[in-house]
N, C-alpha and C positions, 0 to 999 in steps of 0.2 A: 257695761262700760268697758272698753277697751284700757287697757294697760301701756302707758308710754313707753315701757319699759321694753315692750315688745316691737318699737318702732322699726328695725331692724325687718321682722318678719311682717311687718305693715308695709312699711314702705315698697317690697318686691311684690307683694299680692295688689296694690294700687299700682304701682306700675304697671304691671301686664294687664288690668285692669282698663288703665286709661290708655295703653297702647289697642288695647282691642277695640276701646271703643273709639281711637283718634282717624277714623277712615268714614268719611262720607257716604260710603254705600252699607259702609256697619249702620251707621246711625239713619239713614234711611228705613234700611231695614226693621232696627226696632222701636224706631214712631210707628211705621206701617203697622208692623204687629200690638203697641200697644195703642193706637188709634181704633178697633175694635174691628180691621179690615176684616186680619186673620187672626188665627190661634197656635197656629200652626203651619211651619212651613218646608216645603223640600228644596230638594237644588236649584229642580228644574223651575219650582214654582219660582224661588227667588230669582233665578235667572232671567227670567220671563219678564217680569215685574221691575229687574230695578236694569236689566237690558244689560245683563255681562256674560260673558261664555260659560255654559256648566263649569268648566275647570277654575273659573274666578268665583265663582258664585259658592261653590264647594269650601276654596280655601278663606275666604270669610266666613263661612258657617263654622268650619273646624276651627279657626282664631275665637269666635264666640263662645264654642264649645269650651276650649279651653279654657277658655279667661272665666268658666264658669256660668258664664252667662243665659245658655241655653243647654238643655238638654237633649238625647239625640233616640229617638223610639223607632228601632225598623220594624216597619209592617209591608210585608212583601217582597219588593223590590225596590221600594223607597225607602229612605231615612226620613224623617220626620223630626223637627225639631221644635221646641216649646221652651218660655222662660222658664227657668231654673229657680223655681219661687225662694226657697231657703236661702241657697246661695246668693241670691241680689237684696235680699234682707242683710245677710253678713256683709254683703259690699257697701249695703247703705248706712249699717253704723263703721264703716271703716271711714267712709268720706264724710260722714257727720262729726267723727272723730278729730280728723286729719284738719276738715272748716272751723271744727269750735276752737281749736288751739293756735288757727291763725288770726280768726277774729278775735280771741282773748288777746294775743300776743298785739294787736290792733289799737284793740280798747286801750291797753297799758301804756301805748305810746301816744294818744291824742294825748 
């Protein structure tokens, strides 16, 4: 259970959280990948797929990366990226956290 008292360091980790995930080709991306297409993806693959130039395709995977979202595995000449299983665990009770205190704060006021 998360601690309210840490709202401060909450609130900046959901932020860049839902800013990464506030972009259409973000969230393309990972329906695709959790739709069972793939497991795993490169630049070029994304690129290909959601039809944006390597250099856009790139800086969406590095916004994911950071936000924690995925992880980034080079095998050759490729990077390779895959969910970040722990870390979207910690993001899912952050926003579980963030939903039960506005639905409480909800309830209190019907």
């Amino acid at each position: 259970m998360l601690n309210p008292e840490h709202c401060c360091d909450l609130s900046e980790e959901l932020e860049e959280l839902f800013k990464a995930l506030g972009n259409i080709n973000r969230l393309l991306l990972i329906y695709r990948m959790t739709s069972g297409e793939i497991e795993k993806i490169s630049v070029t693959e994304m690129a290909h797929m959601i039809g944006l130039t390597q250099p856009a395709a790139s800086q969406h995977l590095k916004i994911l990366k950071t936000a924690n979202i995925l992880n980034a595995e080079k095998k050759g000449n490729y990077i390779y990226y895959t969910f970040n299983h722990s870390a979207m665990i910690n993001h899912k009770k952050k926003i579980d956290f963030l939903f039960g205190c506005v639905l409480s704060k909800c309830e209190k006021n019907e």
